[in-house]
N, C-alpha and C positions, 0 to 999 in steps of 0.2 A: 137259384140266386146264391146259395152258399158256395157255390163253384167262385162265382163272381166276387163275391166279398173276398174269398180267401186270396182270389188272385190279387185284388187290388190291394188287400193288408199284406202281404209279403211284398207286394209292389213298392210301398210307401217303406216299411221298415226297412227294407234294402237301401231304400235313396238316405231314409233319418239316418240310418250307420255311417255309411257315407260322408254325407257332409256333418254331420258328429264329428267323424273321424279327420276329418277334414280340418276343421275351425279347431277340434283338442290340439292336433299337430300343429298348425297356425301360431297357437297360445303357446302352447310350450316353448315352441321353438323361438320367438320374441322374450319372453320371460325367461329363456336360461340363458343367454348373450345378456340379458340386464342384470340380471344374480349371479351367475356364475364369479363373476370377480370377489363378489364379497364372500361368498365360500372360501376359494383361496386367499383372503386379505386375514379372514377369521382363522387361517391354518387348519379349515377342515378336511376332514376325508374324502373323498369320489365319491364313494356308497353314503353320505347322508347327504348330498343334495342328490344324488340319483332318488333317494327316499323321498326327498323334499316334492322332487317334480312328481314321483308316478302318487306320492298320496293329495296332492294336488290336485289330479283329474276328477275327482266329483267336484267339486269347488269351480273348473272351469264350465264341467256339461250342465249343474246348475244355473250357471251364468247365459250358458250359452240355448239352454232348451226350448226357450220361443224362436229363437231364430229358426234353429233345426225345425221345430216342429211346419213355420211357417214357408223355409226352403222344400224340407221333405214336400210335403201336401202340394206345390205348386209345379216341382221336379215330378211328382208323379201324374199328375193332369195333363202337363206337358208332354209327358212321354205316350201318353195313352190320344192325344191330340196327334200328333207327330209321326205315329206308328199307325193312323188309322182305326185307331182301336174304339177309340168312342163314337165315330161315325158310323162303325158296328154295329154297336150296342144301340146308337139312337135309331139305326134302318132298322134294330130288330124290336122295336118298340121299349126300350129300357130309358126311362129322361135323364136327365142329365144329373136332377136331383137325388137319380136314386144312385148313380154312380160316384156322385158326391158324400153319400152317405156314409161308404164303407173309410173313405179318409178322413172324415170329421173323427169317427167314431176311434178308430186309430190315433190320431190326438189325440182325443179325450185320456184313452187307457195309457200312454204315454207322459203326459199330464199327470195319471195316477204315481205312476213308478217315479217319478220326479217329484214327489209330494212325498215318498216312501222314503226315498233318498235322501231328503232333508230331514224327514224324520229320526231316521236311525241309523245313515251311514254319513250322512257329510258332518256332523256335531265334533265326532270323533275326528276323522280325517282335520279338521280346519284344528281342533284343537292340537294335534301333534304337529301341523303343518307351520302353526303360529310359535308351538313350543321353538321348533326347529329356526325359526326367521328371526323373530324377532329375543328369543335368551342365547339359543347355543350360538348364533351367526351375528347380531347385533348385539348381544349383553344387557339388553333391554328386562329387567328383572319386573316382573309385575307384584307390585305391592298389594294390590287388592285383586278381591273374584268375584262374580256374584251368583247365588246359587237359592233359586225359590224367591229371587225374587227378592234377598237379602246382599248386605253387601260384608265380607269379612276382607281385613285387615292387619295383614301384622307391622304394627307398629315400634316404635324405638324402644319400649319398654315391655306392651302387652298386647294381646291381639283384642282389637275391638269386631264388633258385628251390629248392625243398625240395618235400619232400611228409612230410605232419603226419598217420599214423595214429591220433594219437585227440586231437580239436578240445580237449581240456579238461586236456592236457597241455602243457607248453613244449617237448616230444621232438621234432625232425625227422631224416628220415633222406632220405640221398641230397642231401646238402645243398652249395650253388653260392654263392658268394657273388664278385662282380667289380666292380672298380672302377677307373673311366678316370681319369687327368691332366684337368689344368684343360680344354684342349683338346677330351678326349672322343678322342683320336685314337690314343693308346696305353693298355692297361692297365696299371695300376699296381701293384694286387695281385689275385690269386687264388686264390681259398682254396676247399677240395673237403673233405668228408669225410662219410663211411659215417652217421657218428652226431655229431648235434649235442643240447645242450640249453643252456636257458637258467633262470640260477638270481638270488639275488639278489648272491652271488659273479662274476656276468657269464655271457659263453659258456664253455661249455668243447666242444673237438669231440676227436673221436675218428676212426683211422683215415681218416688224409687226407693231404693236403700243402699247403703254403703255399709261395705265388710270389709273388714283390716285386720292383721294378725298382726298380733304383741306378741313380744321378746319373751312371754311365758308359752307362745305355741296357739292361745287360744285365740280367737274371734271377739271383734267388737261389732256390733251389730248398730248401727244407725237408720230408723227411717226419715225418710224427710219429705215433707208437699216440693220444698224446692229449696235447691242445696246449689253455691256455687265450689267449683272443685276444680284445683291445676291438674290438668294432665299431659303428660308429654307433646302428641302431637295438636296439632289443626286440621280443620277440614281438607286444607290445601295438599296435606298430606296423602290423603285418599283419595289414592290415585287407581282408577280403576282402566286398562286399556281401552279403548274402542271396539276394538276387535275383538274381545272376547266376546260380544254380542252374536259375533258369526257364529259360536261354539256353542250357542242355543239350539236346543232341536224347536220345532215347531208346534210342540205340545207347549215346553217350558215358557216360549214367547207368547201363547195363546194365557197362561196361568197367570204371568208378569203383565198379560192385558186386565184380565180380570182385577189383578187384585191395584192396578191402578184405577181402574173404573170404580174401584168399592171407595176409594181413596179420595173420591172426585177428582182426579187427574186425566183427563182423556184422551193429551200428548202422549202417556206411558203403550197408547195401543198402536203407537204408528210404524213399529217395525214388525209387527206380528203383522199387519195389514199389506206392509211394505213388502216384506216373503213371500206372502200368500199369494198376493195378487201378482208377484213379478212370474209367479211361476207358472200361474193360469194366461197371462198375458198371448200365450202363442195361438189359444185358441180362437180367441177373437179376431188375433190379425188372421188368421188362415179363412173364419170364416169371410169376411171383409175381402181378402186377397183375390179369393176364388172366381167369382164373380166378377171383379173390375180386369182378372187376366183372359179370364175364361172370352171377355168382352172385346178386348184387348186382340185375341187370337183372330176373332171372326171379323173385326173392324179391318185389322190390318196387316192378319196373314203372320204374325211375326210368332217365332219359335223361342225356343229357351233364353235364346242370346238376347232376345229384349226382355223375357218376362223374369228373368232371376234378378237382372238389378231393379228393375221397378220395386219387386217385394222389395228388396233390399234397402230401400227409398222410402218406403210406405212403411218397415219395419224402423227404421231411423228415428223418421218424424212420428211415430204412435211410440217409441221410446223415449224421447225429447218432451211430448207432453203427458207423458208418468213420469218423465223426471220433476220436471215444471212443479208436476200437483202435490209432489212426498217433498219438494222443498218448500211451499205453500204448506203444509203442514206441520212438518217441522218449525216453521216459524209460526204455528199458533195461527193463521190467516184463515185455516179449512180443516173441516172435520176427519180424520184421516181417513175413514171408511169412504168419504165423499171423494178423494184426494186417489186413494187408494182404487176404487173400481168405478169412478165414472167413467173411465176411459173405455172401459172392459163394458161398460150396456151401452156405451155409445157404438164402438165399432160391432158389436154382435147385433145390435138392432138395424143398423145399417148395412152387415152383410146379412143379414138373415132377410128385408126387405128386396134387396137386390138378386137374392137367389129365389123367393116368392115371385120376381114379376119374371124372372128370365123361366122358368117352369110354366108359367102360362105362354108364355110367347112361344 
């Protein structure tokens, strides 16, 4: 049986290259006729959007990995359909499930290396790719970053640092605000405190202290329960991109769950949920897939040329309702873990039944 396995994972990895290789070219090839102009409108070089597009490609193959995973696996069934090969194995007593097995398992490890690649290769790439798109080619300067799960800012006078439990309040807590002399070589004031907001009255902070240096060099030291204080900007000012959120690895977003959940915030988990689960997505369709093509062949005889866009179909609409359920989420309507992999125990419960009755049959 290790004969068997080996031939059917080099089988499968052949086809995922493949159409990998297929759908990156696809992308690229549509995305630099839509960019390209704006490299030259920005008076860039050739060599930084050549940069642009090749650090792109993990950014596309995470995009694209359930599909491949769910083309690969059906291209290879197909082929082993089509060449005779599994009416082989089924006259020489091997079932169908055990021939299934060695392509599941190949997703799965697949799966892994794309959980790897979020992890500690695409963080990087999106961030240099973002750097490139949106400051050096758009001029798009980002005023804020968020890092642990904090947010910093430099603003007109000083750089603030806070962290903002719910995006749709003016509420910070744990809030930093510092500000240097002309120079930049001393600070000038310091201001800390537990709880800040911002109203149409100004700031008002809570439980903190306030530092300021006088004209003799030294520090005044103020504490206060609650203190209101001008300071240059507004919330509105803190302006954090959207995108930088791609520039998360999967650790960071799983930490930025947590310490929402400590926060009682439970919206803050739905992009960590949102990654996770996009990226286990292939396994389900494939199990799901296998079985209604497998079905499919023996009903009505038909080869690759019907069974590639069916997936294709079946991949569509199981992306439409995970889309559905992370915007149900996003709007507070569902739990995002619920939002996030019901889809994922519906179709694995459902391919996994449907490959249970075709192995008795």
């Amino acid at each position: 049986m290790k004969l068997l396995d080996r031939y059917i994972f080099k089988q499968f990895f052949m086809n995922l290259f493949l159409v990998l290789a297929s759908l990156v070219s696809i992308y690229l090839l549509v995305d630099f006729f839509e960019r390209i102009d704006n490299f030259t409108e920005a008076d860039k070089p050739l060599a930084l959007a050549i940069s642009y597009f090749l650090l792109k490609i993990p950014f596309i193959y995470d995009q694209m990995a359930p599909v491949c995973i769910l083309l690969a696996g059906v291209i290879t069934l197909g082929l082993l359909s089509k060449n005779r090969e599994q009416m082989s194995l089924n006259a020489g007593g091997i079932s169908f499930m055990r021939i299934v097995l060695p392509i599941i398992a190949a997703s799965v490890l697949f799966t892994i290396l794309t959980i790897a690649a979020a992890q500690w290769l695409l963080p990087h790439t999106n961030a240099r790719t973002n750097e490139i798109w949106y400051q050096e080619v758009n001029a798009q300067v980002a005023k804020g970053i968020v890092r642990e799960g904090r947010i910093f800012h430099k603003g007109e006078q000083g750089i603030y640092t806070f962290r903002r439990p719910d995006k749709t309040k003016n509420v910070f807590t744990e809030f930093i605000y510092t500000a240097g002399d002309d120079s930049h070589s001393n600070i000038k004031l310091f201001l800390t405190a537990q709880r800040a907001s911002w109203s149409e009255q100004g700031w008002l902070f809570r439980g903190g202290q306030l530092k300021t240096a006088g004209q003799d060099g030294k520090y005044a030291i103020k504490l206060f329960k609650e203190l209101r204080f001008e300071l240059p900007d507004t919330p509105a000012d803190f302006f954090v991109p959207p995108y930088k959120v791609t520039e998360l690895s999967l650790y960071a977003l799983y930490r930025k769950a947590l310490e929402s959940i400590r926060l009682g915030d439970w919206l803050g988990t739905v992009e960590f949920n949102r990654r996770l689960s996009f990226i286990f997505l292939g396994v389900p369709l494939l199990l799901l897939s296998i079985p209604l093509i497998h079905s499919l062949q023996r009903k009505w005889n038909r080869d690759l040329a019907m069974t590639i866009p069916i997936s294709c179909v079946l991949a569509f609409i199981a992306w439409a309702l995970w889309n559905f359920s992370q915007s149900l989420a996003q709007a507070a309507f569902v739990n995002p873990v619920v939002a996030s992999w019901s889809i994922h125990v519906l179709l694995t419960g459902a391919g996994l039944f449907l490959l249970w009755r075709m192995n008795r049959i």
